[in-house]
N, C-alpha and C positions, 0 to 999 in steps of 0.2 A: 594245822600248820605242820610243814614238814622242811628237813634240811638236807640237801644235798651238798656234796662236796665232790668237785673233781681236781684231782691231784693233777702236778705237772709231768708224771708217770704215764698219765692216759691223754693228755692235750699236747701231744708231740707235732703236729704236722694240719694241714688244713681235714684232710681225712677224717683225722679221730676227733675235729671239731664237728664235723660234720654226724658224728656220732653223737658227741655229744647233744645236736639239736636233736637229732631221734628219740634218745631219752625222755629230754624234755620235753619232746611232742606228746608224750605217752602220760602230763602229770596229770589231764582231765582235771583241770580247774581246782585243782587243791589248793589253796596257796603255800609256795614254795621260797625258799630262802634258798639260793645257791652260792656256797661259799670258793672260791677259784683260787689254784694256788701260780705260782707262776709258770709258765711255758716248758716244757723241757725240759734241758738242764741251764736255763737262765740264771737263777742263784747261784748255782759252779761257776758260771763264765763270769757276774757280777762281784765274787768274789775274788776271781784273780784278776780284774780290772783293779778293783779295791788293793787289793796288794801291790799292785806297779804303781798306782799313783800313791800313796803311801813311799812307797821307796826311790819316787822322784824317776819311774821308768816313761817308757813312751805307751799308752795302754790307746791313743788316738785308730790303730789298724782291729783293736779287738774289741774296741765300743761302737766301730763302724761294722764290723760283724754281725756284734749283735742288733743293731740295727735294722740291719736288711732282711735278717731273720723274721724278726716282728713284719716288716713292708709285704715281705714275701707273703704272710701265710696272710695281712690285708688283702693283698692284692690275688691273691687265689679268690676270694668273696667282693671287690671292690675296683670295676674295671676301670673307673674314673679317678685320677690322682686328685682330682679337688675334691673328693670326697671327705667331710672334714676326720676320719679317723686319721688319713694319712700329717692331718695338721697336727693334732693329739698327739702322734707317736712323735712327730718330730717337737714338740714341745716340751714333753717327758723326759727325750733325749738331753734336752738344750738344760733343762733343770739338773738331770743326773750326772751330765759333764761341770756343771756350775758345784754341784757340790763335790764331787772328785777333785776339783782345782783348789776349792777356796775351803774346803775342813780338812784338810788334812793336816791342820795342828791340832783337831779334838782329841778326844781321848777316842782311843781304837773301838770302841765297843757303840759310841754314840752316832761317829762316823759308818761305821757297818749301817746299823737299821736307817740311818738318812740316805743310805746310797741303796743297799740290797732291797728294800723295799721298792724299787720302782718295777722289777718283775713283776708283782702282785698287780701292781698299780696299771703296767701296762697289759696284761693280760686281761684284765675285766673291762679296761677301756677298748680292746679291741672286740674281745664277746658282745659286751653291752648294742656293738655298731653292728655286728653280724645278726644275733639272734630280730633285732629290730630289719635286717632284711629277709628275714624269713618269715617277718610279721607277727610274730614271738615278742610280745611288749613288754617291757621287764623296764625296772628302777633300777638306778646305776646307785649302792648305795658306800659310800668312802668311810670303811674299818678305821680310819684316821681318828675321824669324828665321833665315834660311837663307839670302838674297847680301848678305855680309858685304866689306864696301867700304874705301877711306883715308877721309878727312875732306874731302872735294875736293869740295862740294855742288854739287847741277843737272850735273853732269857725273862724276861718281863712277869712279874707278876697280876695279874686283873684285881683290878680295885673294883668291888661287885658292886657297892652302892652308885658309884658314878658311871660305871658301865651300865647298872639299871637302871639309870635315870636318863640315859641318853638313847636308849632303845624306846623308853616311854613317850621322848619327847619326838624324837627321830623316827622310829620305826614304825609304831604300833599306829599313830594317826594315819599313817599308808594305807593300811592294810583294810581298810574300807573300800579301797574303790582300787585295787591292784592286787595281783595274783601273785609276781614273779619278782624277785629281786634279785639283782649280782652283788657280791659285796667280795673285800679279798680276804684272804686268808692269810695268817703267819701276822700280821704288823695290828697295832694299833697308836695309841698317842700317850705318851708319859704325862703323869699330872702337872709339868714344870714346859710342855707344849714342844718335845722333844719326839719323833717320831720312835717307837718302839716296835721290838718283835720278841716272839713268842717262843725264840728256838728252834732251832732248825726241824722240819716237818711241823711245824704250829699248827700250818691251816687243822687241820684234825681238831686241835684243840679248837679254833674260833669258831669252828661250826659245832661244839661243845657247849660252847661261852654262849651263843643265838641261840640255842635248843633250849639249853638252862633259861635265859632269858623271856624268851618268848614262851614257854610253856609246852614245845614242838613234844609231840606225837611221836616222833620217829626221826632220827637219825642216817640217812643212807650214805658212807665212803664208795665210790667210786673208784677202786686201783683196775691195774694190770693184770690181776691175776684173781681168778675165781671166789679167793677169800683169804681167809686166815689160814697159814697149815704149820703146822708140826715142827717145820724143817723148812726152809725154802726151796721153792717148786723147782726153781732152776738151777739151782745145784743138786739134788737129792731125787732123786726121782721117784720114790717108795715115799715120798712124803704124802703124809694124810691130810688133807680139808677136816679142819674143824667145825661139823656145824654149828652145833650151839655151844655155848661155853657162857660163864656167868662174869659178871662184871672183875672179881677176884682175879678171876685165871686169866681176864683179858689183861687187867692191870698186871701181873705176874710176870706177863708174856714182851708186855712194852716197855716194864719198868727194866726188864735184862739186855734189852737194847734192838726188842723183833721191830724191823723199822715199818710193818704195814701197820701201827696205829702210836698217835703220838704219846706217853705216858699219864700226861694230866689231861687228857680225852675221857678219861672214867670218870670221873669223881662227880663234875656236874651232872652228867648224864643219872648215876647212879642215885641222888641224892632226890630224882626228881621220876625215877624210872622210868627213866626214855629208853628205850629200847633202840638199837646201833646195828645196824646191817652194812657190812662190808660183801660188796656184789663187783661182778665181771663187768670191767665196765664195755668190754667186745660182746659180752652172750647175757646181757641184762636180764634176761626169763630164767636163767640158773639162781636159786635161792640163796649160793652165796653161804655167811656164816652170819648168825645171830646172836648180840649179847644182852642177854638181858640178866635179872635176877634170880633165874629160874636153875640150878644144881643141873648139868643135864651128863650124858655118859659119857661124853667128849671129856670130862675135867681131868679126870686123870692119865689123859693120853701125855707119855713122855714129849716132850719139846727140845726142837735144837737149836738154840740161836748163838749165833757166829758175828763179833764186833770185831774187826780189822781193822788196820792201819794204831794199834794200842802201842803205848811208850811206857815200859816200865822204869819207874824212878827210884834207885836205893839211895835213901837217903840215911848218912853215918853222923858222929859228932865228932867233931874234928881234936876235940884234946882230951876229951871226956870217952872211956870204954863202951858205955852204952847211953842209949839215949834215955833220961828222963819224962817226969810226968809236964814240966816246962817246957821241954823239946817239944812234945807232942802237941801240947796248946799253943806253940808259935805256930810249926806245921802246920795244922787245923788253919788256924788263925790266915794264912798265907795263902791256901787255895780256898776259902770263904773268902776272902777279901776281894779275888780275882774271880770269883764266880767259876770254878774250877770242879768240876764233879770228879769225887774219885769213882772207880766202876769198880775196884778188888783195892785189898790192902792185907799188908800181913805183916806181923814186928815178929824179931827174931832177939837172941842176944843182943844181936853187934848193930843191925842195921832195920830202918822201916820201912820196906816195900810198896810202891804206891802207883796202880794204873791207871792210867787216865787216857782220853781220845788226844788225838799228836793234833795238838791245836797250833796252826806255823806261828797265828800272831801271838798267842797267850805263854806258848812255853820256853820260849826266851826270855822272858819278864820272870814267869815263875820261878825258873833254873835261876836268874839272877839274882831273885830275892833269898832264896833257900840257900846260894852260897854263900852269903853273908854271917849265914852261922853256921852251916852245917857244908861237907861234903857231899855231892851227888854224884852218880853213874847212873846215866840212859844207856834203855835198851828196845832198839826198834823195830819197825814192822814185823809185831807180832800180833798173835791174837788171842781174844776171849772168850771158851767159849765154854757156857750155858746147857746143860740140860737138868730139865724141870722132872720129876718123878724117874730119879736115873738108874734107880734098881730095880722100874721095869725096860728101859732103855735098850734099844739094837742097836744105836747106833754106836759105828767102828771109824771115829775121824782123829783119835790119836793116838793112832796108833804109829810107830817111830816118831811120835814129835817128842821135845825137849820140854818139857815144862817147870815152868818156872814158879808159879806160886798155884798150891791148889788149894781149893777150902769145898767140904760137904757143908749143907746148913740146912734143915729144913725141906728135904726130899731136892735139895737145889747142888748141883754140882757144878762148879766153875775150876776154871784151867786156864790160866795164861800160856800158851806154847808158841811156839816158835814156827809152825805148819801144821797143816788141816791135811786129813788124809782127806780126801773126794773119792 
């Protein structure tokens, strides 16, 4: 058994689907789990639909967009309008509009996964209708019903015993008489029957969550770009392809925010030594990068990873000189409540620094709650950036920036600034 995943990075257009059936031409009867994440930039566009209808806007011209988007790249494989995918997509739709109108008194976080889940959902319903006309016979199988999560929305935790009991019941009797399965990526279903997700770039992890499960062999991500490197290819051009690296240095690399694999991607895989290949998903015969258990020369190659769009927070006490050990446990307390990662922090005398991703709908709520006892000052579009072994490092990217909070730790160098030299 193996898994494949292709990201909505490489399924842009009818083309790179069509690639993608080449792929799969190539699996020679192994059976294969394919996990899909959604379309393009369809979670971009579904999130700022989500935001206008939240805010009582008109989002009717940019749900019809996306729409046509989906019909389009049917209708590139499906010359007949009664073909029933074109019913599907317009069914999807009719759903995805029905909950934009009627939740948007939920709570922000529960509304998100019931609505931004229908990317997943509409991308594998259109696969599933393609690869079957290329004669490509594959199970259409719904992540809904089978990764079973707590209630912890946009960020979901997996519940392992009931997600392995629903692969057992669900999946594994399949797999007798069928090779191929589609399933999506990023979403699954809260224990309280609330639809959940995994975090922005999930799928990575649920084709984690099915490797672990099922027992799989191997691991293959599918991006844009030849593998894992150093630095990102399109900004950096002296950036190195990683080939093998060990499970450590991959977690190292995702947990500082390198977005070609998702952070909690390791662990299952690790605990069960599956081995993870991230491959080109345009020149599939390039070998790509390798993570397994194995120490290899690649680990201590320096790394650059660059998180944009960062809000530094200085938060003060408003009648009190400095902030106490109870300041800090309310603070704590305030972005654990709101499910809020900080990415750098740093206490001074007077003030406690705090960076986090410029979240539109969480940090209004936050900043609200935090002035209730404390003072704050935001500071925006800045960046974080990360290099891993930086006392062997070349890289020269801040140089005139302004930086604002730095911390060495650990062969790990971080810098909040204010510009990135390129």
């Amino acid at each position: 058994m193996q898994i494949y995943k292709f990201g909505g990075g490489s399924l842009i257009d009818p083309k790179s689907i069509e690639q993608a059936i080449k792929i799969v031409n190539n699996i020679h009867n192994e059976p294969t789990l394919i996990v899909i994440s959604a379309f393009a930039k369809t979670t971009n566009a579904l999130e700022n639909i989500l935001l206008l209808a939240r805010d009582n806007q008109d989002f009717s011209n940019d749900l019809l967009n996306l729409k046509k988007f989906h019909e389009n790249i049917a209708s590139y494989f499906f010359n007949n309008l009664d073909h029933p995918v074109f019913s599907d997509i317009n069914q999807c739709f009719q759903q995805l509009e029905h909950a934009l109108y009627n939740y948007k008194n939920w709570e922000y976080d529960i509304h998100y996964d019931a609505t931004i889940s229908y990317g997943e959902i509409l991308s594998t319903t259109i696969l599933h209708y393609i690869f079957d006309s290329f004669h490509i016979p594959n199970v259409l199988l719904d992540a809904r019903d089978i990764i079973i999560t707590d209630t912890q929305h946009r960020d979901a935790i997996i519940n392992w015993d009931l997600t392995n009991k629903m692969i057992d019941e669900k999946v594994k009797p399949l797999l007798q008489n069928n090779n191929l399965f589609l399933t999506q990526g990023f979403i699954g279903r809260s224990i309280d029957g609330y639809v959940s997700t995994l975090g922005r770039e999930g799928s990575d992890f649920s084709a984690a969550i099915f490797a672990n499960c099922l027992d799989a062999k191997a691991i293959t991500i599918w991006k844009d770009v030849p593998g894992i490197f150093n630095a990102n290819p399109k900004l950096f051009k002296n950036a190195v392809l990683l080939h093998h690296i060990d499970y450590k240095e991959a977690f190292t690399l995702a947990y500082y925010g390198a977005t070609v694999l998702h952070p909690k991607t390791i662990k299952p895989l690790q605990s069960k030594k599956i081995k993870l290949f991230v491959k080109d998903f345009y020149n599939p015969t390039l070998d790509g990068t390798l993570i397994d258990d194995i120490t290899s020369d690649d680990e201590h190659i320096p790394s650059l990873i660059i998180k944009s769009d960062q809000v530094l927070i200085s938060i003060a006490p408003k009648n009190l000189l400095s902030l106490n050990e109870n300041d800090l446990s309310l603070i704590f307390y305030t972005f654990a409540d709101l499910n809020i990662r900080i990415n750098l922090m740093q206490l001074d005398a007077f003030n406690f620094y705090v960076c986090i991703n410029n979240d539109i709908a969480k940090l209004p709520i936050l900043i609200n709650k935090l002035n209730e006892s404390f003072n704050t000052d935001l500071t925006y579009n800045l960046s974080l950036v990360t290099i891993t072994y930086y006392d062997k490092s070349n890289f020269d990217v801040l140089k005139n920036s302004k930086i604002f909070i730095e911390q060495i730790n650990d062969n790990v160098k971080q810098c909040l600034v204010d510009r990135i030299n390129l």
